[in-house]
Structures are given as C-alpha cells and as structure tokens.
N, C-alpha and C positions, 0 to 999 in steps of 0.2 A: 504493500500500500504506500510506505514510504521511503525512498529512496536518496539519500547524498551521497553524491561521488565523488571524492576528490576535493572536497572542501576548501579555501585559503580564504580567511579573515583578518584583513589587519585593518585598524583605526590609525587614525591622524597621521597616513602615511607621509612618509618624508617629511617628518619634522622630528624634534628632541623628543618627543613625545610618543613616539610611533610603538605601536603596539600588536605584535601577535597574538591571534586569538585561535586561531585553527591555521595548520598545515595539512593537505591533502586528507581531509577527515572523514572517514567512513561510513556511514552507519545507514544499517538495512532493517525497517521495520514491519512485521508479517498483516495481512488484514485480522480487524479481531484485536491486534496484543494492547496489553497494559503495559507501557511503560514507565517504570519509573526513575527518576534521574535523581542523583544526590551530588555531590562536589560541594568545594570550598567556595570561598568568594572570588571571583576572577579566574572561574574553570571552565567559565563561558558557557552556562546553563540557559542562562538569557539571549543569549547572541544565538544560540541553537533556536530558542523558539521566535526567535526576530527575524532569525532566516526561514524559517519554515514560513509563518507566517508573512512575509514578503516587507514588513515594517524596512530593514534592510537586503543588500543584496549581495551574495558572495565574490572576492574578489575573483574567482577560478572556482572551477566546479559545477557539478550540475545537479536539481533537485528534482524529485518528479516525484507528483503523486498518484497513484492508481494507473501509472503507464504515462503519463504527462510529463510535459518539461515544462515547470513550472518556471523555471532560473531568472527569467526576464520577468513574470507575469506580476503586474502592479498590485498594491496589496488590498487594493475594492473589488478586483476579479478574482482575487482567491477567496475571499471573505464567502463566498456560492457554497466552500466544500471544507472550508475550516471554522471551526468552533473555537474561540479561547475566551476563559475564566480569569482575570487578570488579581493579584496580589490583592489591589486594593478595592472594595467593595465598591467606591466610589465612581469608579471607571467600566465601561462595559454598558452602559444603559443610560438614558437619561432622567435626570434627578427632577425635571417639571414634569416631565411626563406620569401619567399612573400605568398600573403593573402593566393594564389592559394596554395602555398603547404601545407602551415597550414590548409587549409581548408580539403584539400585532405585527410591529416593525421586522420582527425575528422571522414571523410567518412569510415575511416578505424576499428574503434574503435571497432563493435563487430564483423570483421570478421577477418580472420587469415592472415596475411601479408607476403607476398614474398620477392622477390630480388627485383622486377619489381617498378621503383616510377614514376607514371606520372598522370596524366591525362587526360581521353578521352574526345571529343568530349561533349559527354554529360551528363557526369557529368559537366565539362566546364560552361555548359549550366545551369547546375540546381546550379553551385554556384553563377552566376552570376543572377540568378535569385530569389536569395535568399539575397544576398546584396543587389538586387534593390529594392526587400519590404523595405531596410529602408532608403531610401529618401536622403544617404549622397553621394552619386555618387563613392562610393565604388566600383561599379559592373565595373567601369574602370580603375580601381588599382591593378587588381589580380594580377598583376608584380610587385607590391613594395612591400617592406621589411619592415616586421610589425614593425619593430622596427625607421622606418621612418613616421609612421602614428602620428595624435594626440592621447593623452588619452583616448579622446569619442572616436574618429575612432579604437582603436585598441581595446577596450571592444566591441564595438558593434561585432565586428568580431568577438572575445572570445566567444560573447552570441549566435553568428549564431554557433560560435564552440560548446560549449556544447548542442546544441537541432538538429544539421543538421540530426543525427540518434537520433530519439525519447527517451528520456533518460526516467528509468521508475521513479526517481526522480533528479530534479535540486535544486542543493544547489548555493544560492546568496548569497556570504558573505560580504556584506556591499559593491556589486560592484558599487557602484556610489561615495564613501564617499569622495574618489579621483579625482573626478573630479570638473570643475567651473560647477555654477549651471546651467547653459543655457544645456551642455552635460549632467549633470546627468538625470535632465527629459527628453533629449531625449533617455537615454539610458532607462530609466523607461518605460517611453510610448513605445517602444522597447517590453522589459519586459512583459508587460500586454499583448500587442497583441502574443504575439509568446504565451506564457504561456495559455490563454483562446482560440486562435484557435488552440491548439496541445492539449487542457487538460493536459497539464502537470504538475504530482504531487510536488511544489514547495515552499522548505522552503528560506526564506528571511530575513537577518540580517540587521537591520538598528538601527540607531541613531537617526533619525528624524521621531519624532511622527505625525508630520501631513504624512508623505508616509505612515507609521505606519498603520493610523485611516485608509486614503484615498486606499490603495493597500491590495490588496487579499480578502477571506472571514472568515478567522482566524486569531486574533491577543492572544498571548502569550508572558509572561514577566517573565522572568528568573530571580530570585533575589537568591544569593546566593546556588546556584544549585537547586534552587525548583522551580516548576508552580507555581508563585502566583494570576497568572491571566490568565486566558483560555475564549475568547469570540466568539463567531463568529456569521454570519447572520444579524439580525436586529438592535440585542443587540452590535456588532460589528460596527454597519454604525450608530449608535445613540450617540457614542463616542464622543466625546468632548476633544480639544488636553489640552484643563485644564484640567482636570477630569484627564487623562493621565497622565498629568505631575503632580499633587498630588500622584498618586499611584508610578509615577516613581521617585519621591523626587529626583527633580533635580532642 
C-alpha cells in the first residue's frame, strides 16, 4: 500500500545550518498493517509523515501509494486517500464550525464540491451514527462548535474525520500525546476499533512504549533517519517495554 524508495531529506541546504534527515530510506508498508513508529527527537518521525502526507517533498526518491507515484502530487490531491490525526486537538477541523459541518466537510473529501453546504437527512443519520460507536454522547452535539468541545471530544471527532470516507492510509501523529491519560486510551481504544474493522492501512507516532509494544502488528524505530528496528507478528507481541527502552536509550 505504501511505498519509499530511496528517500534523501535534507533542510536548509547549503547553509551553516544544513541538515540531514534521511539518506536513501526504505520503507515498504503491506495493505491492512498497523504501524507503529517510536524514535528520539530529530529521528525524523515527522518529516516521515510530512512526506507521506505531501506537506513536504523529498529531495530524491520516490513514494507511491497503492501503485501511484505520488512524489510530485500537491498535498490537496492527496488529502482524497490520506487521513491524519495531528498532535494537537486544535488542528484538523475547524473550531466555528459544529461537529455536523466538520463532519460534512470530511464527507466531502474525494468528491468534487459545489456552492451547495448542508446536510441531508441521511447523511445526518450516518454521522450521528458514527459518533454513537464511540460511547461519548457526541451523536447529541452535532450543533456545537468544535472548538467548545474537550480535547478527547474534539480528536475523537478529528479521528471519525479522517476515516468517515475510507482513507487508503491514516497517519496518527502522536494524536493522544495531548491529552490527560483517562482521554488518551479512550481515544486509542477508538483507534484500534475503527482501524481493525475498516483494515485501514495505519502509521502511528508515539512516545510511549508500552502503546508502542501493546498497539498495531508492526513496530519500527527511527534513530537518526535510519530503520534500526523493524518487528512485527510474534516477534513484535514478545517485546518487553525494557528490552525497548534499552534499544531506545532513554
């Protein structure tokens, strides 16, 4: 599903300042997997999903998803077949708008948009029916202004945002890191269920190694723009958050 080949990322080339971030960098990801990515600060966790997502563009290399060469493709025409949950609850949605038009907006993503902004009947129906899957009594708030919600309540909405139309991958970047921990497992357990009944192909950014160990069936560890760790399956669920945290020298 998703494909880099040969990766090279550098910032502020040719100045004092210039910075490596990926040399020729690999990584081949199957339809379906959960991945989950750990690293230090500046192991270029984010520059990974700023290239996927098309935010930036690699200096060499090519990225493609589901058979696509996306490498050139602007980051509004990928937005059709990518989902992302961004850090800060604040980002992702907008805050005058309520749930209902946010949500609407979402509905909108791979088809081509009019003059026309509303809502029928049943779509109505199937947003409110989609808030109900998650148990926070949201599917009665489609009238308030996302930017009146809590942090759990306005990510969860974000997350029913990136997957309401089937994304062919969803990027999590570190969407829970912000919140108190009572929301962030609920926005995790969220997470898993949406993610395993849609198969959706899912990379996920985290800090904490037990979600790390405990979430998806791929874990990967970015150290200074390279794989140094690629697990997944048994070998993956056999993990140890010691074990972990020795190879993540922290």
């Amino acid at each position: 599903m998703l494909q880099l080949n040969n990766i090279c990322k550098k910032f502020n080339k040719n100045s004092s300042d210039e910075k490596l971030i990926f040399e020729n960098l690999n990584l081949h990801i199957k339809k379906g997997e959960f991945v989950v990515i750990v690293g230090g600060n500046g192991a270029g966790k984010s520059t990974l999903m700023n290239l996927i997502s098309g935010s930036i563009f690699p200096d060499n290399g090519d990225i493609f998803i589901d058979g696509q060469n996306i490498t050139n493709l602007q980051e509004n025409k990928r937005a059709k077949f990518i989902g992302r949950v961004f850090q800060d609850p604040l980002k992702g949605s907008a805050p005058n708008l309520t749930v209902e038009e946010n949500l609407s907006l979402a509905l909108l993503r791979d088809k081509k948009r009019g003059l026309a902004f509303g809502v029928h009947k049943n779509k109505r129906a199937l947003l409110k029916n989609g808030l109900k899957n998650f148990n926070l009594g949201l599917e009665n708030r489609l009238n308030a202004k996302m930017g009146l919600l809590s942090g759990g309540q306005r990510q969860a909405v974000t997350l029913l945002m990136a997957t309401l139309v089937k994304p062919k991958i969803l990027l999590l970047d570190e969407h829970t890191a912000a919140l108190d921990p009572k929301s962030s497992e609920k926005i995790l357990e969220l997470t898993e269920k949406i993610t395993s009944d849609e198969h959706i192909t899912t990379l996920m950014i985290t800090h904490n190694l037990d979600d790390a160990i405990r979430l998806g069936n791929r874990l990967i560890m970015l150290n200074k723009g390279k794989i140094q760790f690629d697990v997944s399956g048994d070998d993956k669920r056999s993990l140890l958050n010691s074990n972990l945290s020795d190879m993540f020298k922290i």
